[in-house]
N, C-alpha and C positions, 0 to 999 in steps of 0.2 A: 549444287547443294542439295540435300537431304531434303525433302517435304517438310520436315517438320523440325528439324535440325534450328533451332536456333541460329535467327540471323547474325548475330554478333559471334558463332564462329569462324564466320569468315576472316582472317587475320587483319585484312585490308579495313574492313567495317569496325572492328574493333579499334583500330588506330587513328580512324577518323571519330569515334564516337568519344574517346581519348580526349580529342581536342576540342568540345563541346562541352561535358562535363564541371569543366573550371571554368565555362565563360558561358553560365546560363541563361544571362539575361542579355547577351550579344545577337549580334547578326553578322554570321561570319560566310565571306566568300571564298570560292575556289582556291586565289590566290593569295590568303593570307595562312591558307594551310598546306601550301606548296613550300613553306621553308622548312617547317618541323616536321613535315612526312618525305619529303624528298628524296632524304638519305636511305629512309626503306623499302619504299618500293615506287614505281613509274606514275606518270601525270593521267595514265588512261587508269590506273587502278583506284588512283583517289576519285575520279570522275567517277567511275563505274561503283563506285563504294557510295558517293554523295548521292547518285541516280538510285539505289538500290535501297539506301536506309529512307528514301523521304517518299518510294513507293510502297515502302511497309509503315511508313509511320513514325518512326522515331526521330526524324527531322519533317521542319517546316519548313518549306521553301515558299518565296516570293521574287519577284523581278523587280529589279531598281529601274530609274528613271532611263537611264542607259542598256536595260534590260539584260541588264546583269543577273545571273540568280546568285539569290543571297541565302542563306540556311541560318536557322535555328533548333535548339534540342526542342522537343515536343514534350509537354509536360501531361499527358492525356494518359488516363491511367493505363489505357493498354500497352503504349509506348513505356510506361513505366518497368511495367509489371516483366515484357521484354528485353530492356536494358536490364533490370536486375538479375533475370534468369542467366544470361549473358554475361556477368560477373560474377554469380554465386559460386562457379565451379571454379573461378580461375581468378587472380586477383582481386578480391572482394573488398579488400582493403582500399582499395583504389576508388573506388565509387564511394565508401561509406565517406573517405577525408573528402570528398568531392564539394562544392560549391551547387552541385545540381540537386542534392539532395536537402542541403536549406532552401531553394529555392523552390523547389515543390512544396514543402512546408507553408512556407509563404503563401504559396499559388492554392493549396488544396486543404492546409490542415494538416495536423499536428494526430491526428484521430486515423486519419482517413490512410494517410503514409504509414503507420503504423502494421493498420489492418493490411495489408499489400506485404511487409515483412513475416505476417502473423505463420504463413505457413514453412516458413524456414527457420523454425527461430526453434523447432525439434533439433536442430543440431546445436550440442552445446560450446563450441568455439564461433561459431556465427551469432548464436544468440548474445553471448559475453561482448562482439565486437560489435555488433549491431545496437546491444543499449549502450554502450559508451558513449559511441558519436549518435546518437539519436537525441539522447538527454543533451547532449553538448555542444548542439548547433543552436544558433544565435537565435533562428525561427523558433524553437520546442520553447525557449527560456519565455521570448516576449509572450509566445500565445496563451502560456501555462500562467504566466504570471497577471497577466489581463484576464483570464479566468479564474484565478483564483479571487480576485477583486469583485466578480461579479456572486460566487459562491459565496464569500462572508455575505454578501449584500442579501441573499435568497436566504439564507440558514437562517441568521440573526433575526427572518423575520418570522414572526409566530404564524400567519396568515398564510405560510407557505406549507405549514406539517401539520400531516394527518394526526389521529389520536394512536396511530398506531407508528408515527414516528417516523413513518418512509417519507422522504421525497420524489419526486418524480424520476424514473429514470435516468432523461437522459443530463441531469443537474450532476452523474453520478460516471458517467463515462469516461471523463481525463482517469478521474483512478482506478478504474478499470481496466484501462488500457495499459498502463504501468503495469499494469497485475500481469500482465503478459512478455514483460523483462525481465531481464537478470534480475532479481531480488536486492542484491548489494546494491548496485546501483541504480534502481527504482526508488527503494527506501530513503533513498540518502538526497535524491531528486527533492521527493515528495517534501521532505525535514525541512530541506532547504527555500523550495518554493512555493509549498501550497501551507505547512503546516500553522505558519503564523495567520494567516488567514483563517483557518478554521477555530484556532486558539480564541481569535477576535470574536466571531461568532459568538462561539457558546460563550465567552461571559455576558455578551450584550445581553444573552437569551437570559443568563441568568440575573441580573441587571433590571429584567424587565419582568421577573419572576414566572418564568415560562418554562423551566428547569430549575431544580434545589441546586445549594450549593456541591453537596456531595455528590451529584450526577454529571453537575459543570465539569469539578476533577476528576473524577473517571475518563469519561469525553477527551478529557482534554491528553490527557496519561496515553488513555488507549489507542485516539488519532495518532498520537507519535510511535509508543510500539509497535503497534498493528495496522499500518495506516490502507492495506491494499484491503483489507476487508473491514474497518472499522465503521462509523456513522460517517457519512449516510449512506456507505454501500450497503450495509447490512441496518436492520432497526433495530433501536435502544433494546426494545424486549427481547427480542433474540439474542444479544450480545451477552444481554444480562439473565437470563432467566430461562429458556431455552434450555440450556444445562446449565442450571445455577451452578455462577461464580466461578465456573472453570477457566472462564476468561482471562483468569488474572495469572496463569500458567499457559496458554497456549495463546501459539499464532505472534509470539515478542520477534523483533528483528533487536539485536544489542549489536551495536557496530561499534567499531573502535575504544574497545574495552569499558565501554558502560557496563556497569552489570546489574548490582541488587538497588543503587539507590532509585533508578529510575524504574526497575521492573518491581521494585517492591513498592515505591509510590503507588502505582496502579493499584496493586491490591490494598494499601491504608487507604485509599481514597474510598475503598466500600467497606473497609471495618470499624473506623472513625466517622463515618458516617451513613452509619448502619438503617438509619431509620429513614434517613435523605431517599436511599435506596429502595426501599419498600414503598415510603408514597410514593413515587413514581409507581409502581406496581399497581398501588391500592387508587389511585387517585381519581382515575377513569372507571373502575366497578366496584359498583353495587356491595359488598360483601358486609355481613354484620358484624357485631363487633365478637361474636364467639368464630367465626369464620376466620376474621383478621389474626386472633390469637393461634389459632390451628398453623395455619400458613405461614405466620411468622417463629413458630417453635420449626416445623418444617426449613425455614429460609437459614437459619441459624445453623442446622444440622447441616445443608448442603454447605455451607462455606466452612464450618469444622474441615469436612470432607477434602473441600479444595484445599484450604489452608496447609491440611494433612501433606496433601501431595506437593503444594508449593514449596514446603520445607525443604521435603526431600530431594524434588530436583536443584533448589537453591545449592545440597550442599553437591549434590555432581558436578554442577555448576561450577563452582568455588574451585572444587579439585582440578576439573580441565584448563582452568583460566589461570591458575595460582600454578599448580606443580605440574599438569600435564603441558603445562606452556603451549595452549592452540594461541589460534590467527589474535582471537579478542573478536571475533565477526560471527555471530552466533543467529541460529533463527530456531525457537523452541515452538515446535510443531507439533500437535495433538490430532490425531487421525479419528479418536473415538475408540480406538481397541490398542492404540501403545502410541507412545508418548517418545520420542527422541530429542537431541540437541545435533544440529546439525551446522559443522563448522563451515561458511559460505567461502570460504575462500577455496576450496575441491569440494563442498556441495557431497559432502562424507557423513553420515549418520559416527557420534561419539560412543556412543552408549550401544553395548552388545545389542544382540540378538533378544538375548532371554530375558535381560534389565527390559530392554526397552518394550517387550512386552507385561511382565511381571509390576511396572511400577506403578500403572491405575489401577489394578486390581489388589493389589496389596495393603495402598492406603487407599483403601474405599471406607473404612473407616476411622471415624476421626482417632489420632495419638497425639499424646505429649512427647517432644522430642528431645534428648539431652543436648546443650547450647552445645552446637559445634561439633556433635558427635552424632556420626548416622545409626545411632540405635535409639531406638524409643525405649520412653520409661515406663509405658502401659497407656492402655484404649484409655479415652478421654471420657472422664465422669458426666453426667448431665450434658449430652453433646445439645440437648434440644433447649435446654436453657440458659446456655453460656455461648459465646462468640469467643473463641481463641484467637490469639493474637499470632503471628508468622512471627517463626523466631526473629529475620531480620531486622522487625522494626525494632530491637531493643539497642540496635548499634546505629540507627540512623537518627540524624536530628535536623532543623531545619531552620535557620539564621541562626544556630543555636538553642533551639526549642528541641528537646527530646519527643521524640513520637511516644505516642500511646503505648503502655506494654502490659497489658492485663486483661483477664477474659470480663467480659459485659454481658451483664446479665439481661434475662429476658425481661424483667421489669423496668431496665433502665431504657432498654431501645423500642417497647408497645408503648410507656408512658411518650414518650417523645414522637413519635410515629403518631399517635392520638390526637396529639397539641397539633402538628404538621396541617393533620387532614382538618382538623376545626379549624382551623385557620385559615384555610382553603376553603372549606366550604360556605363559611360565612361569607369571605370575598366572593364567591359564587353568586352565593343567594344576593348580596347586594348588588352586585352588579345585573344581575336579573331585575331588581328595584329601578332599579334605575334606568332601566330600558324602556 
């Protein structure tokens, strides 16, 4: 063999490491793998194959009482890292169905297996086969779900976040590491296993008045759209403020024909509760009350802005899902210089060339748009004193309650925002009293 050839292309080694795979937690001898290798090749080639893999390492050998050697698969990362090289190129499928690879799981972590895949996962039919059975071994479900229990318990508590909203690190890693999957089936992971747990969280938070209610919804909207980069991977401030409100157009995963009721919730949850929004902002500094007025004529005008643009991709939106008949598996993704929709079932951008750079710069400022028609009726009057509403919300309702559909003025959302912070503050200062 080759120096450096990869031991499992020995045909013989590969046939014995075959029969270790589905029996990971066995202790298997010579002669119970002389009936399923027999017919391929001689008794000195499976010995020489058994001698060979457990001086590199991918088996463990011991002697029984009768001093018998007995073997095992080696689950030590380098052993790993070997047998997968060893299958990448040639039946890969074979190892991913395998028993050995929940049993690593078990043995090492759900985080740690991952990281070990991390460098093949450039190739996009490895990567697609690789999250399937990743998410879908019995290990990833318990460990993800015991951590998700421990994550409500951290979040929920006030005494765990800074003023700036981060959490520690490594509280932040299981969705991280999903961020390095297939997307489709990351997303769909995450919904299923982590997201009611985070759901729990933030109302407790809100509950305990540690968060408004309009930041609660947001939070809660945005973990489910956006869950690989949302709180706590990224902080409240950044999400929200950073580039004001473009959040509520970028970074959506719509899977299975969702479209406007849940992606436009996100954005009502910061136009209905406009002023929720800003204390959060205002809460933590200093700023006087002519400051606050500047900055919230300003905060108004960025979400015209976004609003503008959220209109417009809703109605491409509409058109690829209704009359272009794509998958229904959508991820609307914002670069910062062009905006695309990208159908995840071929991972295909929808939207030309010249749209998809053309469409933030276009509505960069705020328009009225005719319901249901991609032409505007003219720039939007007093963008800095009014809050416009997304056309969607006038078709959406909720038990039967119609959404909000009218622009709010500057005096309706500083008088409210005012009340907020006094309210706050006096809970403040009391509770300083009382220290």
């Amino acid at each position: 063999m080759e120096k450096n050839k990869n031991i499992l292309g020995h045909i013989n080694n590969k046939r014995v490491i075959d029969q270790f795979i589905n029996k990971p937690k066995r202790w298997i001898k010579y002669e119970d793998l002389k009936g399923p290798l027999r017919q391929l090749t001689g008794e000195t080639e499976i010995r020489d194959a058994l001698r060979m893999l457990s001086k590199k390492g991918l088996l463990v050998e011991k002697r029984q009482d009768s001093r018998e050697k007995i073997y095992a698969i080696s689950t030590t990362r380098k052993a790993f890292r070997e047998i997968l090289d060893g299958y990448y190129t040639d039946d890969i499928d074979t190892l991913l169905r395998s028993d050995y690879i929940n049993y690593l799981i078990e043995k090492r972590g759900f985080r740690k297996i991952c990281e070990a895949f991390k460098l093949k996962l450039d190739n996009p039919k490895f990567r697609q086969a690789a999250s399937i059975s990743l998410l879908n071994y019995p290990a990833t479900k318990v460990e993800i779900q015991e951590s998700a229990i421990k994550f409500q318990s951290i979040i929920s508590d006030p005494s765990f976040h800074k003023k700036d909203g981060q959490l520690s690190p490594d509280l932040v890693d299981y969705i991280k590491i999903l961020g390095i999957l297939e997307p489709l089936f990351a997303v769909r992971f995450y919904r299923e296993f982590i997201h009611e747990s985070i759901r729990q969280a933030f109302n407790i938070l809100n509950e305990k008045s540690f968060i408004s209610t309009g930041l609660r919804d947001f939070l809660v909207l945005d973990s489910y759209l956006s869950p690989l980069n949302s709180y706590p991977v990224n902080s409240i401030e950044k999400l929200l403020y950073s580039q004001p409100f473009q959040r509520i157009y970028e970074d959506a995963y719509l899977l299975g024909g969702e479209l406007f009721w849940v992606l436009s919730a996100r954005a009502y949850a910061i136009y209905n509760n406009f002023a929720d929004i800003l204390f959060e902002l205002f809460k933590y500094n200093q700023n006087n009350e002519k400051e606050r007025e500047t900055i919230t004529k300003y905060m108004m005008f960025y979400w015209n802005v976004a609003s503008t643009r959220f209109d417009r991709i809703c109605f491409h939106l509409d058109y690829f899902h209704t009359k272009a008949r794509k998958s229904g598996n959508y991820h609307l993704k914002n670069n910062g210089l062009e905006f695309n929709i990208i159908d995840l079932e071929n991972n295909k951008p929808l939207l030309p060339q010249n749209l998809a750079e053309e469409i933030l710069k276009d509505d960069s400022v705020p328009n009225i748009f005719e319901e249901s028609k991609l032409c505007t009726q003219g720039i939007m009057e007093n963008a800095f004193e009014l809050i416009r509403p997304c056309t969607s919300f006038k078709y959406m309702d909720t038990n039967g309650m119609k959404w909000r559909f009218e622009c709010i003025s500057f005096e309706e959302v500083f008088s409210d925002l005012e009340l907020r912070l006094a309210e706050y503050n006096g809970r403040t200062e009391g509770a300083l009293r009382a220290n």
